[in-house]
C-alpha positions as CSV (number, residue, x, y, z in Angstrom):
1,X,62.6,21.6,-35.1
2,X,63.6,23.0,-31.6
3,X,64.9,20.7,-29.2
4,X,62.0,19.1,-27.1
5,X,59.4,19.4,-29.4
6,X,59.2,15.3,-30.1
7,X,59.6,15.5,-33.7
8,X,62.8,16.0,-36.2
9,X,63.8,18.2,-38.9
10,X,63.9,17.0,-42.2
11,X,66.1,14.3,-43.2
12,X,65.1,13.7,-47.0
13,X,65.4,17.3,-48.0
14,X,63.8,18.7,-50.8
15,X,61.2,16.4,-49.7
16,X,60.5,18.6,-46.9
17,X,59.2,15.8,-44.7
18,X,58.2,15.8,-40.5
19,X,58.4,12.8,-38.3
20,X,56.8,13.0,-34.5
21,X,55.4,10.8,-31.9
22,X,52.6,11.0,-29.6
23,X,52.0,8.9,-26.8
24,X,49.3,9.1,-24.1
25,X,48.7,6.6,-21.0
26,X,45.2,4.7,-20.7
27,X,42.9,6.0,-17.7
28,X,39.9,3.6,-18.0
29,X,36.8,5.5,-18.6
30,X,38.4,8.7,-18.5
31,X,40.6,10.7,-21.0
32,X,44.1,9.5,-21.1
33,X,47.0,11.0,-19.5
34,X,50.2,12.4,-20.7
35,X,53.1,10.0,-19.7
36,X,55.4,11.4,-16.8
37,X,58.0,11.4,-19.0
38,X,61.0,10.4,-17.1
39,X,62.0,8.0,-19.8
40,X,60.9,5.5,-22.3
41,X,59.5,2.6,-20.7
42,X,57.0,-0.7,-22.6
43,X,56.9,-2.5,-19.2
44,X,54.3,-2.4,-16.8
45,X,54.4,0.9,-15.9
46,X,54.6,2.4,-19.5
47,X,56.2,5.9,-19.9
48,X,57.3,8.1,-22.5
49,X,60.1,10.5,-22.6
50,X,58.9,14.4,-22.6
51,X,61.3,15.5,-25.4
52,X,60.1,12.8,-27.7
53,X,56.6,12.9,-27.3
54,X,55.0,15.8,-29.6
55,X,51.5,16.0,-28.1
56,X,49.9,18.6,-27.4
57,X,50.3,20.5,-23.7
58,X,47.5,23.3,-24.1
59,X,45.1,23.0,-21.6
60,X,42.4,23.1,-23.8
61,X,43.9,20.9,-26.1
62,X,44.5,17.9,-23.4
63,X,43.3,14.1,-25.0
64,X,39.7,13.4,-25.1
65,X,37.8,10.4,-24.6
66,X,34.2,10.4,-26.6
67,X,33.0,6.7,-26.0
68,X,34.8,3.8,-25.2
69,X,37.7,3.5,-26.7
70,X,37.5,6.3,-28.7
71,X,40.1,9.3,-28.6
72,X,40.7,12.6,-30.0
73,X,44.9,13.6,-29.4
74,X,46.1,16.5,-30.7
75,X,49.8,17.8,-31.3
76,X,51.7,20.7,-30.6
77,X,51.2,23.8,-32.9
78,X,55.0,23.6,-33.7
79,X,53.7,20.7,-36.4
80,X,51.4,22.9,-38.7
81,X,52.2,20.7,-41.6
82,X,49.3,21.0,-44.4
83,X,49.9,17.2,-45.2
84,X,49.8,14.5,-43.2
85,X,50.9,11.5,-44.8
86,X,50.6,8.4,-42.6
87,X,49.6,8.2,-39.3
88,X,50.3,4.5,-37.6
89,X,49.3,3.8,-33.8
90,X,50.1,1.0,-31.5
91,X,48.9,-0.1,-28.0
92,X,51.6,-0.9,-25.9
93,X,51.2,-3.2,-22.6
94,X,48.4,-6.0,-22.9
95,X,49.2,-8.8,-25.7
96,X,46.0,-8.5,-28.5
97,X,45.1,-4.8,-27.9
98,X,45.3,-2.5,-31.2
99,X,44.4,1.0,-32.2
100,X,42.9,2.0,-35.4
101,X,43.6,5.6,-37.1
102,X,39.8,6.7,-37.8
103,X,40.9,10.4,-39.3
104,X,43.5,13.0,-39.4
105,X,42.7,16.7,-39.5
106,X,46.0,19.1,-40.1
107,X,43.7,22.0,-40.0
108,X,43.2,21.1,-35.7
109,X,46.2,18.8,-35.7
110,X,43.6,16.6,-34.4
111,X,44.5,12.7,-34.8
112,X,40.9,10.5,-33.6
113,X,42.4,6.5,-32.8
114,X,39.9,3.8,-31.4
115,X,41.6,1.1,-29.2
116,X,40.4,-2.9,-29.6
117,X,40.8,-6.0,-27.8
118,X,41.8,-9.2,-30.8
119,X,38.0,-9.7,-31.4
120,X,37.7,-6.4,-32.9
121,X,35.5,-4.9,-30.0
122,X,36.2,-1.2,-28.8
123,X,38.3,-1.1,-25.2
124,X,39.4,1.6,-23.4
125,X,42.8,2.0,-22.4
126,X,43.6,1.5,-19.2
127,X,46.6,2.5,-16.8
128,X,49.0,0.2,-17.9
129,X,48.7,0.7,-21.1
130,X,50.2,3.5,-23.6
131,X,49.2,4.1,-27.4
132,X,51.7,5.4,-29.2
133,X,51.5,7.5,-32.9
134,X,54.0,7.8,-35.5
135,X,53.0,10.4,-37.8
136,X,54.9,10.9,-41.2
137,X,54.3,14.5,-42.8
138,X,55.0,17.0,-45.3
139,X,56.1,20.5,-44.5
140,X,54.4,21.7,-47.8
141,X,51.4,21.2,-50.1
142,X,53.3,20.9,-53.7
């Protein structure tokens, strides 16, 4: 993987397997934001460095918020893996908040997350809050 791309090459070879990161910052009612990037930061002002962070920067592939709680992140197009593995997300910045992976689509590198308080009750994210992704994936279909 090229340098900056928030992922890493390989290190199981022949497995052939990809390991990135996504992060996005809560906005509320609104779609959340990338992080600024300057470096990684869990406190309250949560950020995210740019080289790690593997999400998508095409305009028209920005985050998008459908209902509350309820996002749609895709990654860069340098991750065109056919097999996504595992996809793991955690909410970063308020004690009891949790995300859930609802579905994975490698065709749109498309990853759809819903964010909960501890009752089990759909929250946005807000501002001082980042969700975070891990995605595990294979560069191959065999």
């Amino acid at each position: 993987m090229p340098n900056g791309t928030g992922g890493q090459s390989s290190l199981d070879y022949p497995n052939g397997m990809q390991y990135f990161r996504i992060a996005v910052i809560g906005a509320g009612a609104a779609a959340p934001t990338l992080p600024v990037g300057a470096a990684a930061n869990l406190s309250a002002t949560p950020d995210f460095p740019t080289r790690a962070n593997a999400i998508s920067r095409a305009a028209a592939e920005i985050p998008t918020r459908s209902a509350v709680g309820v996002y749609a992140i895709q990654y860069d197009k340098r991750f065109l893996v056919p097999k996504v593995l595992k996809a793991v997300a955690d909410v970063y910045g308020v004690a009891g908040m949790w995300a859930a992976i609802t579905s994975v689509n490698a065709a749109t590198r498309t990853i759809n997350v819903t964010t909960y308080v501890a009752n089990g009750t759909a929250t946005d994210l807000t501002t001082s809050m980042m969700l975070v992704i891990e995605v595990e994936a294979m560069d191959t279909n065999t």
